[in-house]
C-alpha positions, 0 to 999 in steps of 0.5 A: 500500500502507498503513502497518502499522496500530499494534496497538491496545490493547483497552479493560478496563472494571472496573464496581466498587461495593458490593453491590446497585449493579448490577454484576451487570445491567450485566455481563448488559446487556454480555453481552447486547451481544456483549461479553466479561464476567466477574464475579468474585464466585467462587472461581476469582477470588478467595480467602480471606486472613487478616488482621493483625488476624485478621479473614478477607477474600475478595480477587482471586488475583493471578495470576488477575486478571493473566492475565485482563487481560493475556490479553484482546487481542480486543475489549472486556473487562468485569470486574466486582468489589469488594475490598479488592486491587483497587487493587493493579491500577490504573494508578497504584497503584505495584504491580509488578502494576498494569495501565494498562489499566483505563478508570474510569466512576462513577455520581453517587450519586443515581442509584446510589441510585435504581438500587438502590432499583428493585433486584429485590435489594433486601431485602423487607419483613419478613412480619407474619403470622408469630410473632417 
């Protein structure tokens, strides 16, 4: 008879970066794979505060966030977003909240640069045949 097995912890990916970076591809790619993915680029992820300065940011609800990671026990996990609260989540943010979960991958920047220059998202040129 073998020795119980320790339980063994599932990686979370969180695919971060600014708009048009493919974070949204690579979720679809992931997806496609058999893997668990969420984009939280909605509503149900995020929620609008007030600033100190009185400027609006659209940041992770806490709660939310917290119990998708630490509700995911069964296979791989990939997350993606970018705001301003994330950090409140990574393993050495000092947050009551943070979660030593998360697994980090970046891209150097001359390929995130030829990525998004191959975007489909990338913004067309302005047509001439209309008046300005």
């Amino acid at each position: 008879m073998s020795p119980p097995r320790a339980r063994q912890t599932m990686p979370k990916v969180l695919i971060t970066g600014m708009s048009g970076t493919g974070k949204s591809s690579a979720l679809r790619a992931l997806a496609a794979r058999g893997h668990r993915t969420v984009d939280t680029d909605t509503d149900e992820w995020n929620r609008w505060v007030r600033l100190p300065d009185g400027a609006r940011d659209w940041v992770w609800r806490e709660e939310a966030i917290g119990h998708l990671l630490t509700g995911h026990d069964e296979g791989a996990l990939f997350v993606a977003g970018c705001r301003s609260n994330q950090g409140l989540f990574y393993p050495d943010s000092g947050s009551a909240r943070s979660y030593g979960g998360w697994r980090s991958s970046s891209r150097p920047h001359r390929r995130r640069r030829a990525r998004v220059g191959r975007s489909q998202y990338r913004p067309r040129p302005a047509r001439r045949d209309r008046p300005l």
